[in-house]
C-alpha positions as CSV (number, residue, x, y, z in Angstrom):
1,X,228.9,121.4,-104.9
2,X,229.7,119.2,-107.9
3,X,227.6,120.8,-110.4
4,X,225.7,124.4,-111.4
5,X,223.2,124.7,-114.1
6,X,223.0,128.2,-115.7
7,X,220.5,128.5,-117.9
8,X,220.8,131.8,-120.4
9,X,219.2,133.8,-123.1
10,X,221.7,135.8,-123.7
11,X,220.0,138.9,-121.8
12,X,221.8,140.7,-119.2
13,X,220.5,139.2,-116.2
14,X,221.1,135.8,-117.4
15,X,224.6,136.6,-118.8
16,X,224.9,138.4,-115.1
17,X,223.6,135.0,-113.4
18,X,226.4,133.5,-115.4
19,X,229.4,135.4,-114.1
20,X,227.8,134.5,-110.5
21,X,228.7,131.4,-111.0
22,X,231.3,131.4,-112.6
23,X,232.7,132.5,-108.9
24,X,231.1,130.4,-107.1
25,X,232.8,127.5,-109.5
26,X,235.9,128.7,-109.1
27,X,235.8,129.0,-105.3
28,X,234.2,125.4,-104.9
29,X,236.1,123.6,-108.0
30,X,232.2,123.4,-109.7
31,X,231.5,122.1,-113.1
32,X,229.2,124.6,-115.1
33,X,226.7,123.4,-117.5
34,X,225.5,126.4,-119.6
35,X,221.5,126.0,-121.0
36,X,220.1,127.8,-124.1
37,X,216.4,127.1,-124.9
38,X,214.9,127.8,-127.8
39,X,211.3,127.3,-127.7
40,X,209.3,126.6,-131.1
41,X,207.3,129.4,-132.4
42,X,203.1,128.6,-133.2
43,X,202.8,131.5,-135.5
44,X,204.2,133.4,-138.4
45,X,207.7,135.4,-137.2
46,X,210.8,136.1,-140.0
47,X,212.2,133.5,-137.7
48,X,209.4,131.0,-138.9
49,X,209.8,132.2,-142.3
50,X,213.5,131.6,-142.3
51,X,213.1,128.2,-141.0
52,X,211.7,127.2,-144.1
53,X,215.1,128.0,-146.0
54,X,216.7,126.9,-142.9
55,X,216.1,124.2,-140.2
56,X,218.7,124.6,-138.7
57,X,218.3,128.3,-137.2
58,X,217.1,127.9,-133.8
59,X,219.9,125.7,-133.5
60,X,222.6,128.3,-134.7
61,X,220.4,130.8,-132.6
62,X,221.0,128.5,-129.7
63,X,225.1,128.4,-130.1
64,X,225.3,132.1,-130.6
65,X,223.8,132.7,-126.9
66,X,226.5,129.8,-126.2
67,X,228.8,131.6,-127.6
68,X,227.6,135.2,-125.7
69,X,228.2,133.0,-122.5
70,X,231.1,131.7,-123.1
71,X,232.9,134.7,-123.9
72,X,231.3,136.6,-120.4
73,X,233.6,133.9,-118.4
74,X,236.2,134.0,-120.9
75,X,239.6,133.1,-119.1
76,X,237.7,130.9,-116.1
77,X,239.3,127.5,-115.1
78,X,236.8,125.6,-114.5
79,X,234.9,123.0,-116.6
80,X,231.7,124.1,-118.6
81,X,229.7,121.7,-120.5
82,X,226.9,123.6,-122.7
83,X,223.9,122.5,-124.4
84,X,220.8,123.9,-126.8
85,X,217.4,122.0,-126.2
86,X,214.5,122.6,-127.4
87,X,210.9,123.0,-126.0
88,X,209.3,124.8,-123.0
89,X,211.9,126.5,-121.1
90,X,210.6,125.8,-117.9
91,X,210.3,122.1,-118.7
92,X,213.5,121.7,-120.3
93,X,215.0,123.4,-117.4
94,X,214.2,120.9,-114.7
95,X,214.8,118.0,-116.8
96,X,218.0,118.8,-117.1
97,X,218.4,119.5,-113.5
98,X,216.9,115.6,-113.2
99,X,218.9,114.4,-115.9
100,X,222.4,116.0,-114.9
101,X,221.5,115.9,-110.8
102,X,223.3,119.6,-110.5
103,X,223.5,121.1,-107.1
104,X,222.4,124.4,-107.9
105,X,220.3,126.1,-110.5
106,X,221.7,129.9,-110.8
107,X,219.7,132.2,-113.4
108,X,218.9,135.9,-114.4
109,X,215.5,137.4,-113.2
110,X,213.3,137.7,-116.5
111,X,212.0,141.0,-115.5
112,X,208.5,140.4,-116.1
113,X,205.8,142.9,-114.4
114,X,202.0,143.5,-113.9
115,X,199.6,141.6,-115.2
116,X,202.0,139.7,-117.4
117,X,203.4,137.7,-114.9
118,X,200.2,137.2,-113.5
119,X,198.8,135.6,-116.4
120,X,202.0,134.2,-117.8
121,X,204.5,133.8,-115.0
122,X,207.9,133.3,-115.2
123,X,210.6,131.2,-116.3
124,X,212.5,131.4,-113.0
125,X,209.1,131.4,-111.1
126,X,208.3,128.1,-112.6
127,X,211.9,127.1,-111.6
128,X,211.4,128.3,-108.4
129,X,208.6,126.2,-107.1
130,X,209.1,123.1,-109.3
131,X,212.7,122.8,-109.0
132,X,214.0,119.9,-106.5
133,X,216.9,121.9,-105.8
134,X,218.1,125.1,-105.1
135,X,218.1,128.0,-106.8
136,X,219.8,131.3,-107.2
137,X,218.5,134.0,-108.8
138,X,220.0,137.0,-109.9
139,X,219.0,140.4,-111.0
């Protein structure tokens, strides 16, 4: 196992998902590539209102969950490689599974109940049955 893509958020279950592994990295001499997406907003939100004085902040929003992740494995040894896209999460997410060819996909559980995930689903559902390889998921 050459590879492990960690997509985060910066919530608990993804930050969780991340310290995961971070073990199994350690134990199999793994790179880790940590994933922030930030997906673009269709309607007014202070973050929309920000962007106008700043283009930038989905960006710095991006790095700070970097940062959040980076600081849960503070102290590993093995190599991490991170990265902020843009776009649907989902999509993004297995391009960069096809793009880097990891060996694993490990991520947090979004919690999402009811009739929302019915009508919505979620990101590490989508992952789940469109991902070409495997995929850990933590909650």
């Amino acid at each position: 196992m050459k590879k492990i893509l960690v997509p985060i958020d910066g919530s608990h279950n993804s930050l969780e998902a991340l310290k995961w592994a971070r073990d199994m990295a350690e134990k199999y001499g793994s790179q880790i590539i940590i994933l922030n997406i930030q997906k673009p907003v269709s309607y007014i939100t202070p973050e929309t209102i920000s962007l106008r004085e700043d283009p930038n902040l989905f960006a710095k929003i991006g790095e700070k969950v970097i940062d959040a992740g980076l600081e849960a494995i503070k102290g590993t040894t093995v190599e991490v490689k991170t990265e902020v896209n843009f776009g649907d999460p989902a999509e993004q997410i297995l391009d960069v599974i096809d793009k880097e060819d990891v060996d694993v996909v490990v991520m947090g559980s979004q919690g999402i109940t009811g009739i929302k995930k019915f009508l919505i689903g979620s990101v590490s559902n989508k992952i789940l049955m469109h991902s070409s390889k495997p995929v850990m998921i933590i909650k």
